[in-house]
TORVONU-711767 format. One record per residue (C-alpha): chain; residue in one letter; x, y, z. Coordinates in steps of 0.05 Angstrom, whole numbers, plus 5000, padded with zeros to 4 digits. Example, Ala and Ser with C-alpha at 12.3 -4.5 7.8 and 13.67 -1.06 7.14 Angstrom:
BEGIN
<rec chain="A" resn="A" X="5246" Y="4910" Z="5156"/>
<rec chain="A" resn="S" X="5273" Y="4979" Z="5143"/>
***
This chain:
BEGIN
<rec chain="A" resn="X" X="1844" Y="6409" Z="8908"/>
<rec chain="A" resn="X" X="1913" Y="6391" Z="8904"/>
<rec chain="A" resn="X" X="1976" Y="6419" Z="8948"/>
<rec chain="A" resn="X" X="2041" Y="6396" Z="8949"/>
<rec chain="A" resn="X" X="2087" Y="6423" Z="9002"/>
<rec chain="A" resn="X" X="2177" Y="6416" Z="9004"/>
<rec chain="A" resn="X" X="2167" Y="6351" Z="8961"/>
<rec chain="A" resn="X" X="2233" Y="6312" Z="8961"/>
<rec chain="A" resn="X" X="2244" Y="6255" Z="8914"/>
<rec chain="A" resn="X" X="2296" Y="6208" Z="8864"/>
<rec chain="A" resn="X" X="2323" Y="6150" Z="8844"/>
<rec chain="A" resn="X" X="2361" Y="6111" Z="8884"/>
<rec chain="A" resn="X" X="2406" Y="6162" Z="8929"/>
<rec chain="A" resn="X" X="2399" Y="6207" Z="8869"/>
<rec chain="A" resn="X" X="2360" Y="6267" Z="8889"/>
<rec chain="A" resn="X" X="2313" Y="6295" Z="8838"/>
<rec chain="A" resn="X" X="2268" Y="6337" Z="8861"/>
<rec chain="A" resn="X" X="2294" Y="6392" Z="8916"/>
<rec chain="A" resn="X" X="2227" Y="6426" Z="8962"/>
<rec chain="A" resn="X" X="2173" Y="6425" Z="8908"/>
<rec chain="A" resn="X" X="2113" Y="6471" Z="8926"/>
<rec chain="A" resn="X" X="2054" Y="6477" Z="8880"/>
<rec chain="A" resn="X" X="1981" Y="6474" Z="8876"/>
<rec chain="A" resn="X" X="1924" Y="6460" Z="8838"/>
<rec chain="A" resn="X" X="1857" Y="6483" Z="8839"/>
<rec chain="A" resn="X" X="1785" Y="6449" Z="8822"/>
<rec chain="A" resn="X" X="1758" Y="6449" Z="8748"/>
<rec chain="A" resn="X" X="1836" Y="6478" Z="8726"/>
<rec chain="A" resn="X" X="1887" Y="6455" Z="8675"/>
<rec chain="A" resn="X" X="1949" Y="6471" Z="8722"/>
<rec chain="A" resn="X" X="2015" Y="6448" Z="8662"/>
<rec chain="A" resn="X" X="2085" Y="6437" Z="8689"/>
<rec chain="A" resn="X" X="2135" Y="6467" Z="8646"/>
<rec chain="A" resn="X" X="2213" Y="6457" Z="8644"/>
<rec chain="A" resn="X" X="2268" Y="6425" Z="8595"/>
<rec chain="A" resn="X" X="2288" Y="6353" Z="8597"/>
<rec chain="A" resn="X" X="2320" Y="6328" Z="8661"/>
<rec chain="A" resn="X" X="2281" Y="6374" Z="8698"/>
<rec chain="A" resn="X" X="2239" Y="6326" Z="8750"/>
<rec chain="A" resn="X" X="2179" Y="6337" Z="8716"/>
<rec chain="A" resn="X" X="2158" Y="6263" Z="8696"/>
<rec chain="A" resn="X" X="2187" Y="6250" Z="8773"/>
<rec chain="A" resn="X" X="2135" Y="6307" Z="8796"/>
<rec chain="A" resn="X" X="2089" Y="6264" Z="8774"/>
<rec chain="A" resn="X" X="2100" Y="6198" Z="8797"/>
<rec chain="A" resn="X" X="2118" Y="6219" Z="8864"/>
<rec chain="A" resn="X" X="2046" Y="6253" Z="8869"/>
<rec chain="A" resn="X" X="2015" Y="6197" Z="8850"/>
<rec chain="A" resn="X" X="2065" Y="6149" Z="8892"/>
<rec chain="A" resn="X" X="2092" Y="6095" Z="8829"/>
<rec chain="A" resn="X" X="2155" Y="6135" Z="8864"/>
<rec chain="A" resn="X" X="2155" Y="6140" Z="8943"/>
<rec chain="A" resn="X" X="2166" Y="6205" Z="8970"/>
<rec chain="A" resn="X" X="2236" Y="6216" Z="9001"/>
<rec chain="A" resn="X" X="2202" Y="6272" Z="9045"/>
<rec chain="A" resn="X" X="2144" Y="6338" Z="9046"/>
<rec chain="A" resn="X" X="2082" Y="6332" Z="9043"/>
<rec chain="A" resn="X" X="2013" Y="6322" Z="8993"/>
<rec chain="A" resn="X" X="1952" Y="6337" Z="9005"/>
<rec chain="A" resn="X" X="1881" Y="6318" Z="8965"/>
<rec chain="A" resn="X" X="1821" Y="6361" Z="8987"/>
<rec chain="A" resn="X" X="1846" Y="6363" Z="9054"/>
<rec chain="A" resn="X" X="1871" Y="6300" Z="9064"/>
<rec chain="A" resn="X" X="1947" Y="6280" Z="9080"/>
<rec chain="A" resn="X" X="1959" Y="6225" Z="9015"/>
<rec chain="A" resn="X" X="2030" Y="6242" Z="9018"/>
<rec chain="A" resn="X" X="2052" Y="6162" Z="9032"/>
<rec chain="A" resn="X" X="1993" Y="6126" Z="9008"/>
<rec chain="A" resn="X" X="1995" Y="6078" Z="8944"/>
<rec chain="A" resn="X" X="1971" Y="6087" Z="8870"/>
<rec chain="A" resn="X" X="1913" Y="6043" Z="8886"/>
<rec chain="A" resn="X" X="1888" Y="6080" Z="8950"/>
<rec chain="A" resn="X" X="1899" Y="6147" Z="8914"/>
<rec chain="A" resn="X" X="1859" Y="6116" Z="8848"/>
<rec chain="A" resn="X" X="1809" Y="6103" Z="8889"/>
<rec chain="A" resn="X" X="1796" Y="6173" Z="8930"/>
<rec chain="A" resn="X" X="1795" Y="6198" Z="8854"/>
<rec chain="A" resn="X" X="1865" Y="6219" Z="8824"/>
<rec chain="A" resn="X" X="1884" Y="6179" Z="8752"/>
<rec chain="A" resn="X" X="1947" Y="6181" Z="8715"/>
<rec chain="A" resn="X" X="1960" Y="6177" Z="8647"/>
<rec chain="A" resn="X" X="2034" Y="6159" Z="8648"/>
<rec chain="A" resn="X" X="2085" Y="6174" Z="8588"/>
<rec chain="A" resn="X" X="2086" Y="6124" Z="8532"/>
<rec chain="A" resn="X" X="2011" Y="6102" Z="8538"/>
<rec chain="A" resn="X" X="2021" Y="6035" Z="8568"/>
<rec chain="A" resn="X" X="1963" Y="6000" Z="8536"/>
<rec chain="A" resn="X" X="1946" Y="5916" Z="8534"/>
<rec chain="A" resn="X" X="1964" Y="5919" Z="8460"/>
<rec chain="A" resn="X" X="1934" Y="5847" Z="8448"/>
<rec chain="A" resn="X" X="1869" Y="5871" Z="8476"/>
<rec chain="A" resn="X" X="1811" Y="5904" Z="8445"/>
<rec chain="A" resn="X" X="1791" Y="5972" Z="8455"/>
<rec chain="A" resn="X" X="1733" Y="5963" Z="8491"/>
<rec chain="A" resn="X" X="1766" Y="5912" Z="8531"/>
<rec chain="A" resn="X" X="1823" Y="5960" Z="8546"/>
<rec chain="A" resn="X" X="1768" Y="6008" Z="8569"/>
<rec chain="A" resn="X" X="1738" Y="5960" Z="8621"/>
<rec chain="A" resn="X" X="1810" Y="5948" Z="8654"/>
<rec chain="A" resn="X" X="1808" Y="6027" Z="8678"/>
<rec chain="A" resn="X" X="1744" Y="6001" Z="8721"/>
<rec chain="A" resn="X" X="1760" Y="5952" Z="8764"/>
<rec chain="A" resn="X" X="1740" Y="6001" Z="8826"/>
<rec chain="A" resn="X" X="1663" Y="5990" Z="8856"/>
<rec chain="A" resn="X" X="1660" Y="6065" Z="8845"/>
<rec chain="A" resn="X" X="1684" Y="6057" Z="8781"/>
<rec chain="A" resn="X" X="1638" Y="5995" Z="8763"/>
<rec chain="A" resn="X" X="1585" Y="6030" Z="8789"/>
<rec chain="A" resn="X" X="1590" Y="6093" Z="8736"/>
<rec chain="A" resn="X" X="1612" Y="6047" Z="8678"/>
<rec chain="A" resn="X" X="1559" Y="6061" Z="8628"/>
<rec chain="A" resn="X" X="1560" Y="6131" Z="8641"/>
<rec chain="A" resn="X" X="1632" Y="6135" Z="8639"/>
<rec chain="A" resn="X" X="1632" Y="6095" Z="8576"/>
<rec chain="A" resn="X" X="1588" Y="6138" Z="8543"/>
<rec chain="A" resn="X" X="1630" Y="6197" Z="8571"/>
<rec chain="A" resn="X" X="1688" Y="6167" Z="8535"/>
<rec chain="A" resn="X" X="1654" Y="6148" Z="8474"/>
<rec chain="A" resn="X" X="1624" Y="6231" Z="8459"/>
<rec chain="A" resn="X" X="1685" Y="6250" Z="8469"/>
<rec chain="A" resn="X" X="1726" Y="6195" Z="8431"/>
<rec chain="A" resn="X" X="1675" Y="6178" Z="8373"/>
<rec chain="A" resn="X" X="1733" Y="6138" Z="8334"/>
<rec chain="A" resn="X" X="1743" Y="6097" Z="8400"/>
<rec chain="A" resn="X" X="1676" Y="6074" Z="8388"/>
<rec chain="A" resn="X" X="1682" Y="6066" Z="8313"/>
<rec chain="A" resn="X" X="1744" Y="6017" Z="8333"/>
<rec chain="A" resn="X" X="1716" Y="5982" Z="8402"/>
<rec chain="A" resn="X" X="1726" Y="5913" Z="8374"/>
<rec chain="A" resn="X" X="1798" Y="5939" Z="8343"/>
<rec chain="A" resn="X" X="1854" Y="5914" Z="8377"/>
<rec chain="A" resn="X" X="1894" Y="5972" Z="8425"/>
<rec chain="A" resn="X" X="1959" Y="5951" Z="8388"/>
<rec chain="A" resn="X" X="1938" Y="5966" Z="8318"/>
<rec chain="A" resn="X" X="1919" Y="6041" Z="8336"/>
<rec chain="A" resn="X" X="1950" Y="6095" Z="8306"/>
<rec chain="A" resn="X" X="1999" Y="6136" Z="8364"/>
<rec chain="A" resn="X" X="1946" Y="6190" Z="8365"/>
<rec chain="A" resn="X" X="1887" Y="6138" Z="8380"/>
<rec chain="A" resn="X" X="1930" Y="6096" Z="8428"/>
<rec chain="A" resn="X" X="1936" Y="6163" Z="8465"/>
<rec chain="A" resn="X" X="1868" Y="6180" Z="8467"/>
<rec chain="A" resn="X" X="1846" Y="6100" Z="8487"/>
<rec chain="A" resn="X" X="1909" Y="6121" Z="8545"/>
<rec chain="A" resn="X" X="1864" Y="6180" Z="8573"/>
<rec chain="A" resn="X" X="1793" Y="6143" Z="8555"/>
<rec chain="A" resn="X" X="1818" Y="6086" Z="8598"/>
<rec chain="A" resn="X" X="1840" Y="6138" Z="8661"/>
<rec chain="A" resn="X" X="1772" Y="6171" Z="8654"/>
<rec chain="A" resn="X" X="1737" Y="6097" Z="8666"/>
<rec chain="A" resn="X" X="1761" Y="6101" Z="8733"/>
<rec chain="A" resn="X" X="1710" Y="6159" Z="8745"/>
<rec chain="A" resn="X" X="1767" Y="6207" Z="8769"/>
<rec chain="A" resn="X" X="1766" Y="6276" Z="8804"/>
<rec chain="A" resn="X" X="1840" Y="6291" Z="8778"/>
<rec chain="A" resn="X" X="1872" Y="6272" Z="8720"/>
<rec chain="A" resn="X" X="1962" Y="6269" Z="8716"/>
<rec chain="A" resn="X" X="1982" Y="6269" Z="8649"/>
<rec chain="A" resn="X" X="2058" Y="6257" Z="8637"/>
<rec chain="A" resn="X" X="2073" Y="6289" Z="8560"/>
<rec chain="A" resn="X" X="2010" Y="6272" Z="8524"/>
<rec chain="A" resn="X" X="2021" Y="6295" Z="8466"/>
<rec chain="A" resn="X" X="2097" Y="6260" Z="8459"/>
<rec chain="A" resn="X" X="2115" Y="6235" Z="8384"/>
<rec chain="A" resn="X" X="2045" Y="6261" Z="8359"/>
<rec chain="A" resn="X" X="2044" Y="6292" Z="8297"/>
<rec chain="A" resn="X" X="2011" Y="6373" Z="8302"/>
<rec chain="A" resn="X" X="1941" Y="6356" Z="8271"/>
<rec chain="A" resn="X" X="1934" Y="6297" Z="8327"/>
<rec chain="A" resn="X" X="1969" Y="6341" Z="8381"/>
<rec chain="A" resn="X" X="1910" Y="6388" Z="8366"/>
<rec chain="A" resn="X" X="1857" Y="6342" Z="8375"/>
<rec chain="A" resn="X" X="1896" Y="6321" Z="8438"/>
<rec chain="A" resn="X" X="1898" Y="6386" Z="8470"/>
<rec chain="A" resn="X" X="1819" Y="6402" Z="8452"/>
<rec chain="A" resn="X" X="1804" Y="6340" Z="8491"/>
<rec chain="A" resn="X" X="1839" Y="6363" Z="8557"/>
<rec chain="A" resn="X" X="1799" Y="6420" Z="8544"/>
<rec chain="A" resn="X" X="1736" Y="6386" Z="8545"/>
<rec chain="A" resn="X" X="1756" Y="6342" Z="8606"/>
<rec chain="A" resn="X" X="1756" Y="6409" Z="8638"/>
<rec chain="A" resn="X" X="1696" Y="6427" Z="8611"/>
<rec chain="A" resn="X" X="1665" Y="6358" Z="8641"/>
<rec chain="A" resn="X" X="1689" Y="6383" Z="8711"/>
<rec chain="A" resn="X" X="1754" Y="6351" Z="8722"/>
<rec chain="A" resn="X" X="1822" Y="6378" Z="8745"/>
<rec chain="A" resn="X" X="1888" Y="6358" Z="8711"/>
<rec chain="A" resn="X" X="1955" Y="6365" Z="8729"/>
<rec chain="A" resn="X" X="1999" Y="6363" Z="8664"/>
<rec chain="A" resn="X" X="2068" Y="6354" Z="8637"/>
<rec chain="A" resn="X" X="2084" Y="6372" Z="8580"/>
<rec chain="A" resn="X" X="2143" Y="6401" Z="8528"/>
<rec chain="A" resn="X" X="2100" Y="6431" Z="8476"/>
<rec chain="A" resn="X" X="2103" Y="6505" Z="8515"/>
<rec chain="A" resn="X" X="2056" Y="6534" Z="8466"/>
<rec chain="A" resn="X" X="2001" Y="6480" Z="8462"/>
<rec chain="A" resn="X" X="2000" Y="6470" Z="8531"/>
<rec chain="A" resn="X" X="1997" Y="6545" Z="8551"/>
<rec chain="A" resn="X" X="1945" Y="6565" Z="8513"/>
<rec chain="A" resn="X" X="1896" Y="6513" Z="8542"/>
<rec chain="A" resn="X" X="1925" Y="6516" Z="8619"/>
<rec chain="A" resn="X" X="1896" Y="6567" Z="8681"/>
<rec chain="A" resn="X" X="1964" Y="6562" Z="8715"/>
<rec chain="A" resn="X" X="2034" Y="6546" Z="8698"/>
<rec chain="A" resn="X" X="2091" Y="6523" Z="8737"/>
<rec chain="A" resn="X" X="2164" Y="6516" Z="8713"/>
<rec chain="A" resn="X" X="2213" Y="6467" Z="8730"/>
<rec chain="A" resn="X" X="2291" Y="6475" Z="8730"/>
<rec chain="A" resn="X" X="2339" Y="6433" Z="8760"/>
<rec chain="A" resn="X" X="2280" Y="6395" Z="8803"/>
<rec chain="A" resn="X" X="2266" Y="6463" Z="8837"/>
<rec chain="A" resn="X" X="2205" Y="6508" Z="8819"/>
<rec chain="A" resn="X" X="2237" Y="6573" Z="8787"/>
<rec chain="A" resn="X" X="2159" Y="6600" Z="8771"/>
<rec chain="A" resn="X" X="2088" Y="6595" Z="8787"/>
<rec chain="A" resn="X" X="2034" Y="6635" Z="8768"/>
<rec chain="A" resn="X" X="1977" Y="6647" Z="8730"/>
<rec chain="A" resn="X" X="1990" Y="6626" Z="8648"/>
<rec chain="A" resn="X" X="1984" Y="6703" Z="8634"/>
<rec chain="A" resn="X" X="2041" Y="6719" Z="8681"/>
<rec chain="A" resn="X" X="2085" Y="6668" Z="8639"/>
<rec chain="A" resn="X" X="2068" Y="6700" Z="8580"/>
<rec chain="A" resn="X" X="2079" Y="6768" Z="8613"/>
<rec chain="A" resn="X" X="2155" Y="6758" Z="8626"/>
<rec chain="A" resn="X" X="2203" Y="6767" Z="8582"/>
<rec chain="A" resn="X" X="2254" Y="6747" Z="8629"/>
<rec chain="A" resn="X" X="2219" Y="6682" Z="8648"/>
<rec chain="A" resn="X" X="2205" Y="6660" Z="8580"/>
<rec chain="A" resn="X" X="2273" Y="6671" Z="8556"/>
<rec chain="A" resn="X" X="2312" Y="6634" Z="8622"/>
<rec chain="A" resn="X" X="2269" Y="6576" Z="8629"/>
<rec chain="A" resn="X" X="2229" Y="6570" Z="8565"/>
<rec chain="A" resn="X" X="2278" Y="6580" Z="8506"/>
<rec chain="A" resn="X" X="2224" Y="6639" Z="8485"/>
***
């Protein structure tokens, strides 16, 4: 579904990320491993352009993206649920929900994408009329990937998801990106928490120094010794 081929990228004339290659497949959890400083978060952004490619190339089921912006790539069907949840805290829930579907396409599925996001986020419903800022962090982070899910999305980014949760929420977090799997879609996911994330991902790639140092199959991470103890601090 996803390829991404020698992808170049930073801040400024700081280089971050140095010939990235990976690739995700339909209906997969793919999770990008790595320690802080990595490029992960960069990964990210530069996929989904909120940071313009220095050079390389991306493609989305078949199609060259690799210089397009957010909104042209929100629109062929790629969200992102960024770090830090970047809700309208003065707005309600429901109200927070209806800014992820400002796309025809998107207004078009509303009520089934509501009701989507309402089976699997009962408490967002309990709380509709609650405003976003008064959330706990765990429910902010769920309204964060309720909201990306109203833009009736093919591919999900998430960028640390379950960041400054505590474990019982980071649970409930990580059963969720199961069941958006579940529902059919493919996500592309950052995260630190190795051990969450691995047990709920298909493939696995790790990050060090902005170069990929491993891909393969979550089982083949688990597999080797050599890579969990060099790149994973296992």
């Amino acid at each position: 579904m996803l390829s991404v081929t020698n992808l170049e990228s930073g801040y400024g004339e700081m280089q971050v990320l140095w010939g990235i290659d990976l690739e995700v497949k339909e209906k997969s959890i793919t999770v990008v491993l790595g320690p802080n400083g990595a490029g992960k978060s960069t990964t990210l952004k530069t996929i989904f352009g909120t940071l313009k490619p220095w050079s390389g190339k991306i493609e989305y089921i078949g199609e060259d993206i690799t210089f397009l912006p957010p909104h042209k790539k929100v629109e062929l069907g790629i969200t992102f649920v960024p770090e830090g949840r970047h809700l309208f805290p003065n707005m309600t829930v429901k109200d927070n929900l209806y800014m992820g579907a400002y796309l025809k396409r998107a207004e078009e599925r509303f009520e089934e994408s509501l009701e989507l996001v309402y089976s699997l986020f009962p408490r967002l419903k309990e709380r509709e009329s609650q405003k976003a800022g008064t959330l706990s962090g765990g429910e902010q982070q769920m309204l964060a990937i309720a909201r990306a899910l109203m833009t009736a999305p093919n591919l999900i980014l998430m960028d640390e998801p379950s960041q400054g949760l505590a474990p019982k929420l980071v649970k409930e977090v990580f059963e969720t990106i199961l069941k958006l799997k579940d529902e059919g879609l493919t996500i592309l996911l950052v995260e630190q928490n190795v051990f969450a994330s691995l047990e709920i991902s298909d493939y696995a790639y790790i990050l060090h120094e902005g170069r990929i140092a491993f891909g393969g199959t979550v089982d083949e991470v688990k597999e080797s010794e050599d890579v969990k103890k060099a790149y994973l601090g296992v």
